[in-house]
C-alpha positions in Angstrom: 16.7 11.5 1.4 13.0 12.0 0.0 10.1 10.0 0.7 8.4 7.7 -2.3 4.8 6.7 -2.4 4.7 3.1 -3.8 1.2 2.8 -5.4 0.3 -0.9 -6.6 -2.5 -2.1 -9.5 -3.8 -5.1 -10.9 -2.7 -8.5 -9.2 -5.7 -9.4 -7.2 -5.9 -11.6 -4.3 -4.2 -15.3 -4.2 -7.1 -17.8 -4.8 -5.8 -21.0 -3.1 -4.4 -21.2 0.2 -1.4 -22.1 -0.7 -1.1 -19.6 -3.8 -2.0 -16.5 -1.1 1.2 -18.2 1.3 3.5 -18.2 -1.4 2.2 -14.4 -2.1 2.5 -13.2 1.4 6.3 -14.9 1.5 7.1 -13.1 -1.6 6.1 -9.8 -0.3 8.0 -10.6 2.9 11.0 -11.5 1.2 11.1 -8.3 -0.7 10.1 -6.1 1.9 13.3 -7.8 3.9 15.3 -7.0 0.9 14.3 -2.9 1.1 15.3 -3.0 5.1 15.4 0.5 6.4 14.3 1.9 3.2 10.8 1.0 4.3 8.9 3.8 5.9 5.3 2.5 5.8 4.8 -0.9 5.1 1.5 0.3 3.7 -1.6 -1.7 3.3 -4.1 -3.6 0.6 -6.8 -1.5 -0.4 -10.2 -2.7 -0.2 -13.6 -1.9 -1.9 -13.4 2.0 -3.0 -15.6 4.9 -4.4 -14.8 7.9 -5.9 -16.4 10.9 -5.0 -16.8 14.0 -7.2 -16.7 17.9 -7.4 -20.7 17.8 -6.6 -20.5 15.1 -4.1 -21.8 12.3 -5.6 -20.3 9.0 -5.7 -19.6 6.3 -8.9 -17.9 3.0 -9.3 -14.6 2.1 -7.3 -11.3 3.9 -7.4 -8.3 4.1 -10.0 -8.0 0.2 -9.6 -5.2 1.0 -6.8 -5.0 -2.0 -4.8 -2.4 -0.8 -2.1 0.5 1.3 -1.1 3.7 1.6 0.6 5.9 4.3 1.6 9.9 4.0 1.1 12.8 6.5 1.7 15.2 7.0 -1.2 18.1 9.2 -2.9 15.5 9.9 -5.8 13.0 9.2 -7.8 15.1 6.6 -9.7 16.3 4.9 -6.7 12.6 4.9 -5.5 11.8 2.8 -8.7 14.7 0.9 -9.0 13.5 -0.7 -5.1 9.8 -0.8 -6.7 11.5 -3.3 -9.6 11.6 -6.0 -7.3 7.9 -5.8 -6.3 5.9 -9.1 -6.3 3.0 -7.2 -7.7 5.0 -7.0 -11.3 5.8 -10.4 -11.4 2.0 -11.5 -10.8 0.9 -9.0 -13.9 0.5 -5.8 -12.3 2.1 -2.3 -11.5 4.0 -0.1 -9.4 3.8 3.6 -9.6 6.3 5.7 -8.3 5.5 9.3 -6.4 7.5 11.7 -4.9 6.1 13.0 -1.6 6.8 16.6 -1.3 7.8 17.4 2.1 5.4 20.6 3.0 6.9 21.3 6.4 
C-alpha cells in the first residue's frame, strides 16, 4: 500500500454562502466515500510565491489550490479515488503523485 499525493487546480472559492455549503458537503461526502483510504485530509492553499535558484521571488505558485494525501494499491487506484473529486466537477483538476517512501 503506497501513499498518493492528491494535488488540486482551478475551482476557486464558492461565492455565495450557500454555493460555499453545498461545496463544503460535497467534499465531505466524498471524503466519507474514500474512508480509511484518507491519510491527510490536506488543506486549501492560500496566496503563494515562488522562489527561485537566486532567491528571488515572482508571481504565485503553479495555480495549486490544495492537497490531500490517500493510501492506495497504485497509482491507478490512487486516480481512480481522485475521479470522484468535487474539484473536477466545478472545472478543475486532480493530479496524481506517488510518494516515494525514503525510509
Amino acid at each position: 500500500m503506497g501513499k498518493y499525493v492528491l494535488a488540486y487546480r482551478g475551482a476557486g472559492m464558492a461565492e455565495t454562502p450557500e454555493a460555499q455549503q453545498a461545496s463544503m458537503d460535497a467534499w465531505g461526502a466524498w471524503f466519507g466515500q474514500l474512508g480509511e483510504s484518507v491519510a491527510d485530509w490536506g488543506a486549501p492553499f492560500g496566496p503563494s510565491t515562488t522562489v527561485s535558484g537566486s532567491g528571488n521571488t515572482a508571481g504565485g505558485g503553479a495555480e495549486l489550490t490544495g492537497y490531500s494525501v490517500v493510501t492506495a494499491d497504485s497509482l491507478d487506484a490512487a486516480s481512480g479515488l481522485a475521479a470522484g473529486c468535487p474539484i473536477i466537477a466545478d472545472g478543475g483538476t486532480v493530479d496524481v503523485y506517488e510518494a516515494i517512501d525514503m525510509s
